[in-house]
N, C-alpha and C positions, 0 to 999 in steps of 0.2 A: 517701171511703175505703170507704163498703158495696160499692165495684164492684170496689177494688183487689183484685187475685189475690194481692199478695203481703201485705198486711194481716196473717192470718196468720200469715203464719213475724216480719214484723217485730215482732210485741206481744212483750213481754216477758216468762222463762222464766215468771215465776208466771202467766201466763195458764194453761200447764199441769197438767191436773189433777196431784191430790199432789203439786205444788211451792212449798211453802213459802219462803219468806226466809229462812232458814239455808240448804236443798239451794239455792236459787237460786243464793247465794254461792258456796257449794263448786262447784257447778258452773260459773258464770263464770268463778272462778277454772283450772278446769282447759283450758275453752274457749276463754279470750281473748276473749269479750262475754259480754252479758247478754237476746241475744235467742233467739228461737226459732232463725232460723238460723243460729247462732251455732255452738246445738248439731248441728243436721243437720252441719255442714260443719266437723263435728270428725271426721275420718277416724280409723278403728282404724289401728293399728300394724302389726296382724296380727289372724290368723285360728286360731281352734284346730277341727280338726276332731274333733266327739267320735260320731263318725257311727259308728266301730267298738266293736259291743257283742258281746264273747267273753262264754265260758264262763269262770268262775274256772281251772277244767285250761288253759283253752290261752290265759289271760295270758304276755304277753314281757316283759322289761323294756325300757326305750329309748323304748314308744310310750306315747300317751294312749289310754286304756279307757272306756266306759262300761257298766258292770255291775248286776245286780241281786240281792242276795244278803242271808240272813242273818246279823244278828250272834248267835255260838256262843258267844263269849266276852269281857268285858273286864279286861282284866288292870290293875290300878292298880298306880304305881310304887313303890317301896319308900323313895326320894327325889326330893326335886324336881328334881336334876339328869338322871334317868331317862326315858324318854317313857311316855306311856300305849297300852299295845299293842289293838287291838280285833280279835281271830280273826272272819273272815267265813267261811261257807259256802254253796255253794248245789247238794249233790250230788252235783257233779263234782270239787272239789277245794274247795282252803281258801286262803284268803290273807288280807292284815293290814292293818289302817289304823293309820298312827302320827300319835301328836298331841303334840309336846314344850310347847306352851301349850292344853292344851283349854279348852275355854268350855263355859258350864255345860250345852248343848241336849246335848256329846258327853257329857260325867262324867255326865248323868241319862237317860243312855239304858240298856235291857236287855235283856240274852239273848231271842232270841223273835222281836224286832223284824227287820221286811223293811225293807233300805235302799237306794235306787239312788245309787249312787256313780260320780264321773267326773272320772279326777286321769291326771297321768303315775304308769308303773306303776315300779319299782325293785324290789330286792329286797333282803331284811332274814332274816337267821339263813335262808340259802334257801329264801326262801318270798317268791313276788310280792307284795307291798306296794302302800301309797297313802298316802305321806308327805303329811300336811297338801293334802287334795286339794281342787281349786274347789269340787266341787260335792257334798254329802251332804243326803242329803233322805228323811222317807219315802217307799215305793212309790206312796204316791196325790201326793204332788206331785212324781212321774218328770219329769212334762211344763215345766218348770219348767229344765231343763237342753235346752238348744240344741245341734239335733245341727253346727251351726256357728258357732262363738261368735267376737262380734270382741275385741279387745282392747283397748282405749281409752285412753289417756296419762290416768292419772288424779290426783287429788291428794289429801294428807293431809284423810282423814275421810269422803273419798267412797268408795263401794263400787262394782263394776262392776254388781250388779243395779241399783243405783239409776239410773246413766247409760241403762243397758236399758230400764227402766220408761221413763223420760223421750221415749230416743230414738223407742219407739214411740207414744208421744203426737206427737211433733214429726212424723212420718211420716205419721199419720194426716192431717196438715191440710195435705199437700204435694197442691196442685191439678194440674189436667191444663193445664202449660205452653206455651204456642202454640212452635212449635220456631226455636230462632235461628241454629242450624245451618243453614250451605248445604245443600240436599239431595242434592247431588249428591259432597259430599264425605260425608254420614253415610250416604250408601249405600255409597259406593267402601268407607270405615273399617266398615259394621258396626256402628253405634256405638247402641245402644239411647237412648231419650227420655231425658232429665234424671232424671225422676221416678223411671224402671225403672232407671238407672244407682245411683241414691242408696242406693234398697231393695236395692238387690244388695250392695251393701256395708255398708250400714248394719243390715241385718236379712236375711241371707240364708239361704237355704234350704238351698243346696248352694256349696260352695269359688265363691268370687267369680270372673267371668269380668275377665280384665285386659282385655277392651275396655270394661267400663264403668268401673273408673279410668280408664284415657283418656282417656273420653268426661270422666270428669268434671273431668280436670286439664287437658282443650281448651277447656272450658266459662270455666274460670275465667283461664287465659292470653288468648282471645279478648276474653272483658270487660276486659283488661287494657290491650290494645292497642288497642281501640275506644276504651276512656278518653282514651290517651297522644294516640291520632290525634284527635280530637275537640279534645284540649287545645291543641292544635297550630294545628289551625284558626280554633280562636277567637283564637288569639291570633297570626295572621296575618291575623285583623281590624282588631287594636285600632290605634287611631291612635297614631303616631309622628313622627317627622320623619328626612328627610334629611339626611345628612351628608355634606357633597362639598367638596374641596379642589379649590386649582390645583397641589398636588403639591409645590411648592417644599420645603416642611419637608421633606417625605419625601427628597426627591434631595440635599437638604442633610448626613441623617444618615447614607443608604447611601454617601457620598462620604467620610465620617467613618470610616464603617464598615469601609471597603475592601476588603469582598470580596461574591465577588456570589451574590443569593439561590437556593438549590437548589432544582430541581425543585416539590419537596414543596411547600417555604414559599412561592414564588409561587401554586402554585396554592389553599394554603390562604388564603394575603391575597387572591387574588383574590374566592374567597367570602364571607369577611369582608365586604370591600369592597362586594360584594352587598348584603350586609344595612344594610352602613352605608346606604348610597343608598335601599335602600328605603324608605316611609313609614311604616315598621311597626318597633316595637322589637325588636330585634336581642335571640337569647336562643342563645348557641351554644357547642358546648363543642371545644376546639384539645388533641385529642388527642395530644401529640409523644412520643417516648421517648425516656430519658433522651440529650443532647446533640444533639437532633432541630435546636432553633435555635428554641426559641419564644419567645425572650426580645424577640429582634428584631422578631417579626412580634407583637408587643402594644406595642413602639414604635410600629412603623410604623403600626396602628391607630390611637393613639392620638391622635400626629401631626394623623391626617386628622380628627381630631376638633377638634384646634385647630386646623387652615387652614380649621373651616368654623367657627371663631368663637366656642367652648367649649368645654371642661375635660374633662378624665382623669384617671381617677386608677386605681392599682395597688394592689390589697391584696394583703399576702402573709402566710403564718403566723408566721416569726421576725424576729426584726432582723438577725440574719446575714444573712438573705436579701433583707431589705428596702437592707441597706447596698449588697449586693453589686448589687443592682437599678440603685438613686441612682448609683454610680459610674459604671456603663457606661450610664444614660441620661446624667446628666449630660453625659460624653464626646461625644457621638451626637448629643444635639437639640439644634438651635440655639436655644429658648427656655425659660426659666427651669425648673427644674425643684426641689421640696421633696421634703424628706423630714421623715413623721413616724410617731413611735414612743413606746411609754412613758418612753424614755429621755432623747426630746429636754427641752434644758435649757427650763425656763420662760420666760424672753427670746423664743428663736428660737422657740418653739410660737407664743408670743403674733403675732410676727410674719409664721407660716407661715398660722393661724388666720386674720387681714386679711387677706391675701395672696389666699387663696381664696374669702373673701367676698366680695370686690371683683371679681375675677376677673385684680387683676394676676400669679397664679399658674395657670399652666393645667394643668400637669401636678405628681403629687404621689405619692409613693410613701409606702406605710405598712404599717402592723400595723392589728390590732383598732383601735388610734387611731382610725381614719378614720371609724368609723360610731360615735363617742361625738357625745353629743347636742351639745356644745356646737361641734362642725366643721359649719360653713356651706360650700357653694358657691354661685356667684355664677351658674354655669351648667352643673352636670354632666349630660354628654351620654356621655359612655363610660365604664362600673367593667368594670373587668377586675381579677378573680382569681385568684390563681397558688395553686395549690397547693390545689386548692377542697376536697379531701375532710378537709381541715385546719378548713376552719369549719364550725358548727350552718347549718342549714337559718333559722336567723332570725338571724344574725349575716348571713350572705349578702342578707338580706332587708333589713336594716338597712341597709346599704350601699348596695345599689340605690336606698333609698327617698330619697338622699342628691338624687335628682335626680328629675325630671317626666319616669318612662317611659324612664330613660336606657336605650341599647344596654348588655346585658349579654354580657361573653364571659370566658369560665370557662377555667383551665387546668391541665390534669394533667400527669404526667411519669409519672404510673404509667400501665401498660399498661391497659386496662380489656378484658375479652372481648368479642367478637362478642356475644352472649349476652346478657350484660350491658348493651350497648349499647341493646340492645331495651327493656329492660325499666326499669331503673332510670333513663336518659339518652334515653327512649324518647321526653319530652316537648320536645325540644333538637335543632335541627341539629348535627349531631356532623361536625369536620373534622377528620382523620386526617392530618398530618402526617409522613409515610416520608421515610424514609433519615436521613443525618446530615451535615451540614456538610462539606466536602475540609479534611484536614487531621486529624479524626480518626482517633485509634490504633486497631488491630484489639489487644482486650486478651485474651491466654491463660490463659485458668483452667484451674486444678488443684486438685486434690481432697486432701487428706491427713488420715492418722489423726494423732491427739492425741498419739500412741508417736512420732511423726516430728517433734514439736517442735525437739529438740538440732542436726537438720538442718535446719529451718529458722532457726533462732537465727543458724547456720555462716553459710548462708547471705545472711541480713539484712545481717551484719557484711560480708562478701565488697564487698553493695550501699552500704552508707553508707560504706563507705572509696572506692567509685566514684562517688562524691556524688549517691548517689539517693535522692529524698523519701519519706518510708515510712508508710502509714495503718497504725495495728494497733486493732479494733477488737470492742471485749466489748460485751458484753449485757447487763451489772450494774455499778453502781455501787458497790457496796457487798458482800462476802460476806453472805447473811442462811441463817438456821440452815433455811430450808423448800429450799433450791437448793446446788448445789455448783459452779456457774457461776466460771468466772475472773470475776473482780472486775477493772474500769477502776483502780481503785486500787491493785490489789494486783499488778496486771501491770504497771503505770508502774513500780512499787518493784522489781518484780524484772528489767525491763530496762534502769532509769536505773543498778542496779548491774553490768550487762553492759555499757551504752555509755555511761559517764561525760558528762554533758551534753550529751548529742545529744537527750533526748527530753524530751517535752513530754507533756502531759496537757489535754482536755478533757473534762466532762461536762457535762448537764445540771444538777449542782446546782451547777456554778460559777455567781458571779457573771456579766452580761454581760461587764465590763470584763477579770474574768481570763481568760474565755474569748476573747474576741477577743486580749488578748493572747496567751496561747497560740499562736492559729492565725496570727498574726501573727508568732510564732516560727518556726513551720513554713514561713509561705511563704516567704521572706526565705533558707530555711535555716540558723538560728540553732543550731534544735534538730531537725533531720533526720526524727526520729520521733516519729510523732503518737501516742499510745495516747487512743483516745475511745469513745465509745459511739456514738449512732447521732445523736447532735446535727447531724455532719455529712453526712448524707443529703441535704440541701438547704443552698442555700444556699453553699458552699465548694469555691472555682476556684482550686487550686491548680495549673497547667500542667503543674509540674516534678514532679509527684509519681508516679510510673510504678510503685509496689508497695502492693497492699494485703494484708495478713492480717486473717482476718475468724475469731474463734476463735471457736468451740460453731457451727457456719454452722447447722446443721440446726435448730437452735433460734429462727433468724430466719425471717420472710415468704417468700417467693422473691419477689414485688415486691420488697420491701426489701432484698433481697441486690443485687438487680438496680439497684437507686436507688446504694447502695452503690458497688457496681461502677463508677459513674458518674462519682463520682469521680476516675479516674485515668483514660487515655487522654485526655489533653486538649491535650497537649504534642507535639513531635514523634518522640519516644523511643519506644520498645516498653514496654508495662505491661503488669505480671502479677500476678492477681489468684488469692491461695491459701484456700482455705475448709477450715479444719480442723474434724477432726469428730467426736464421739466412737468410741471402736475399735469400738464393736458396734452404728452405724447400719448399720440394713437396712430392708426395704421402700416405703413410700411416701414417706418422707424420705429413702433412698437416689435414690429415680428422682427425685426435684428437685431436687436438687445436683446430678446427670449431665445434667439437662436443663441444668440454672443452665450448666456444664460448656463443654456442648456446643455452645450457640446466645448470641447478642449482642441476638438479635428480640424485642427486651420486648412484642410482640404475640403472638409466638410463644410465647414463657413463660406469658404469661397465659392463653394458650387452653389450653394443655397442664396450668398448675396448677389451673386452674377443674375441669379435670377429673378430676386427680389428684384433688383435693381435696373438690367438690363445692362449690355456691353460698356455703353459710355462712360459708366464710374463702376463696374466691376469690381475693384479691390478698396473702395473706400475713398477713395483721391483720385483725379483723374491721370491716367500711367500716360507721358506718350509714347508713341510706337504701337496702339494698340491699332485693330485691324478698322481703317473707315472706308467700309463700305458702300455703294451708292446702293445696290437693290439687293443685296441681302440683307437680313438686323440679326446679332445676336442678343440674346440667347434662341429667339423665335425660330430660328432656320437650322437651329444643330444640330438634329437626325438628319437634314438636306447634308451639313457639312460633313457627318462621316462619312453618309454615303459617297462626296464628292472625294475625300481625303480617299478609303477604298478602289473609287474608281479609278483614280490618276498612276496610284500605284500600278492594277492592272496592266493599267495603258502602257505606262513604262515598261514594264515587264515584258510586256509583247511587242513592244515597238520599242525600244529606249532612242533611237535618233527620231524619233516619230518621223516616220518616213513613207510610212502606210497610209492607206487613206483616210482612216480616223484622224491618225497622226497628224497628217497634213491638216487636215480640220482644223485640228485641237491646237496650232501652230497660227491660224487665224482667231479663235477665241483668246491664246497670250496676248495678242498685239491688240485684240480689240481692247480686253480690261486692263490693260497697261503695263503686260510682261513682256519680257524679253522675247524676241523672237528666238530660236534656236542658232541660227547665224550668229545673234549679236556677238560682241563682246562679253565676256564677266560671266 
């Protein structure tokens, strides 16, 4: 460690002079670690320039000042509701400092005294002002105020001198970095060293140049993707086994099936198929949108798992989905198929439980069930999950662990970005699944205010007297006193008394059994109108159902309006798909419902709301696992990310133990922004 360059920033904040174990605290807390570079690579927010030092005469209001001037007079208030006025002079004119809480260094000051002062300037009884300004000091510690100060995200207790003090400690012990940057890209870019980039923003001298954020959010994207690529590698090491059928199951279920696979889904089983064959475990994610046909092609995977003489199994996040799964396998595969959930009765568990110890059960659909501790398999060779951003990061892990290295294949129905794909799915073969099935509806949405209900109400009745299946779908369960939201409950009440027994109800806090009754009301057409919440996002294939209303829309995801949507078009009918909204939505919840509107491209939605939006709710809800960055932001940095994703590639390629001198670089930027070093473990 005496030789390590980064030693250093990794010791912890109290290696720093004047940091105690209380400021430690507070400042880890505001930082997100507890090391030195924890704090370097806590970026300000912003910049305040106090670089303009007028004359009291020729103060403006609107800008920030730094002045030097006498106090003339202090005026004490007559109540505490009052402020305390402080008249300054310095010659040329007079101006005030207000303080509605002073502390005791302003109330024990006196006429006489020289002050340099540096706040935004206002104005108060007309006369330029300095309401509660940052920075008041004597004129012998002037120097003490930054003629460019950063701003720092800070927390209850900590002061922004105290992060200042600190930052220039942590600055001090920042080494001259060997460069890991291609050269010929940080000449093309401009892009000053690591070290010159950091001090430019972290303690600068003059307004920060934006090529050194750049430099410093390529810095940290690059390590990102050197990571991802590296992971990837290793684990295009690890031994696996192959999985090869003679096809029979397969041509058995597609003949069950009867209709044949599009474009897309061959070629995504094809890849699949890849992985299965190879020796190596299979880790990939089957990107489809919604009614894309993924359902089929994680049969058909699984299949080839049992014609090579061991187990599959399906996890998915509800039992509605899990049921609606078992049904159309069942149908499909010619060998045995389970299902298990929290619901299954005790009996058939016990017997589903054998079944797959032994291995006379090969395929198995489930819930969470599947990775509790007391489910054995006899041989699991394939877990496929549907609906993956539904489980924890160790619930997924559990499930895998069900088998020795089994092939993992992961699946969404939401859209994920280009973007995103890099980064968060960056460690994963990612197979993009396009187009949709022959036979699917082109569904017309329409937009309407919340004033246009009584017409669509007209409407609705018009459709359920022409026997058409109808979603109406709220956002709350319940009225509660913090939201004014229609309530599931209280829109069933006031439509079952519009269409006397045609409507039905689900939500989330139903029981299973009254909820699938319900929807069991709906598909049958018992009771025509569903009024639910968002329960039925997955999991519920209703054909006949060709109308949704989606009420408060702007208040949902645009993924999830989009999953929504999904619902209907599934039949051969025309679907129309209405999203009311309230009368005074405007700006960026206007353009995604015009997008929602406009397009059916849940790839297309996703890139456009990523951007509308920005990284942190990207698909409508906030995902965890998405990528948080401290100095890059997406969507803002994403031409920086390919280029980093390209360059790591490179790097590998010509270096793969990075061993070269780049390498070796690029081996200190892992460990700076928090990757493995090449040594570690994993």
């Amino acid at each position: 460690m005496a030789n390590d360059p980064l030693a250093p920033l990794l010791a912890p904040l109290t290696d720093l002079p004047g940091i105690a174990e209380k400021l430690a605290r507070l400042l880890a807390r505001a930082i997100g670690g507890t090391r030195v570079v924890d704090l370097l690579l806590h970026l300000p927010e912003h910049h305040i320039d106090r670089r303009a030092r007028p004359r009291l005469a020729e103060l403006r209001p609107g800008g920030v000042a730094t002045v030097t001037a006498e106090l003339v007079r202090l005026e004490r208030p007559e109540n505490a509701r009052q402020p305390w006025r402080l008249t300054l002079g310095d010659g040329s004119g007079f101006a005030e400092l207000v303080f509605f809480h002073p502390h005791a260094r302003i109330t024990g000051l006196t006429p006489g005294t020289w002050l340099a002062i540096s706040g935004a300037v206002t104005l108060s009884a007309g006369r330029p002002a300095f309401v509660h300004p940052e920075h008041l000091h004597p004129t012998a510690r002037a120097a003490l105020i930054p003629a460019i100060e950063p701003v720092w995200p800070l927390t209850t207790g900590l002061a922004a001198w105290q992060v200042r003090k600190a930052m220039g400690a942590a600055l001090a012990r920042l080494p001259a970095f060997a460069e890991w940057i291609d050269p010929e890209l940080r000449r093309r870019r401009g892009w000053p060293d690591f070290a010159a980039a950091l001090r430019a923003w972290q303690a600068p001298e003059t307004p920060p140049d934006p090529l050194a954020r750049q430099r410093l959010a390529y810095d940290e994207l690059f390590a990102d993707q050197l990571r991802l690529a590296r992971l990837r590698a290793r684990r295009r090491l690890r031994p696996g086994r192959a999985l090869t059928g003679d096809g029979q199951l397969r041509a058995r279920a597609l003949a069950a099936f009867g209709h044949d696979l599009t474009a897309g889904q061959r070629a995504a089983l094809a890849e699949i198929d890849a992985d299965l064959a190879a020796p190596r475990p299979m880790r990939r994610l089957l990107q489809g949108d919604v009614g894309a046909g993924k359902t089929i092609i994680a049969l058909l995977a699984m299949l080839r798992a049992v014609e090579a003489g061991t187990q599959a199994a399906l996890m998915v996040p509800t039992e509605i989905l899990a049921r609606q799964h078992h049904r159309l396998f069942a149908a499909l595969a010619p060998v045995p198929v389970a299902l298990l959930t929290g619901a299954t009765p005790a009996p058939e568990r016990r017997d589903v439980l054998a079944g797959l110890a032994s291995g006379a059960i090969p395929l198995v659909i489930g819930t969470h069930a599947l990775f509790q501790r007391e489910v054995t398999f006899h041989d699991l060779a394939l877990a496929v999950i549907d609906e993956q951003h539904r489980f924890g990061v160790e619930q997924r892990g559990e499930f895998g662990a069900k088998g020795k290295r089994p092939d993992i294949l992961m699946m969404t129905a939401t859209p994920i970005p280009r973007t995103l794909l890099l980064t968060q799915w960056g460690e994963m073969e990612v197979s993009r699944l396009a187009g949709k099935p022959a036979g699917r509806q082109t569904i017309k949405t329409t937009l309407h205010a919340a004033t246009q209900l009584p017409a669509i109400l007209a409407g609705l009745a018009r459709a359920l007297a022409a026997g058409a299946r109808i979603y109406w779908i709220c956002p709350l369960v319940a009225e509660t006193e913090a939201s004014d939201l229609a309530a599931a409950e209280e829109r069933f009440t006031r439509l079952a008394a519009r269409f006397p027994g045609q409507v039905a109800l689900a939500h989330g806090r139903h029981k299973p059994a009254e909820r699938e009754a319900a929807l069991a009301e709906f598909a049958r057409g018992a009771r025509p109108l569903l009024v639910a919440t968002t329960v039925v996002e997955v999991g519920v294939d209703v054909p006949a159902a060709t109308v949704m209303v989606v009420e408060h829309a702007e208040r949902f995801g645009l993924a999830q309006l989009h999953q929504l949507r999904g619902r209907i078009g599934r039949g051969t009918a025309a679907s129309y798909c209405l999203l009311v909204h309230d009368d005074g939505v405007g700006g960026t919840a206007e353009q995604r419902l015009v997008l929602l509107r406009d397009t059916e491209d849940g790839f297309a939605i996703a890139n456009a709301d990523f951007r509308l939006r920005g990284g942190g709710d990207a698909l409508g809800t906030r995902q965890s696992g998405e990528p948080g960055f401290r100095l890059a932001a997406l969507p803002r940095d994403e031409a920086l990310l390919r280029i980093a994703c390209r360059d790591a590639a490179v790097l590998l390629a010509r270096d793969p133990d990075l061993a070269g001198e780049r390498g070796r670089a690029a081996r200190l930027a892992l460990r700076l922004f928090g990757g493995r070093d090449a040594g570690s473990a994993g």
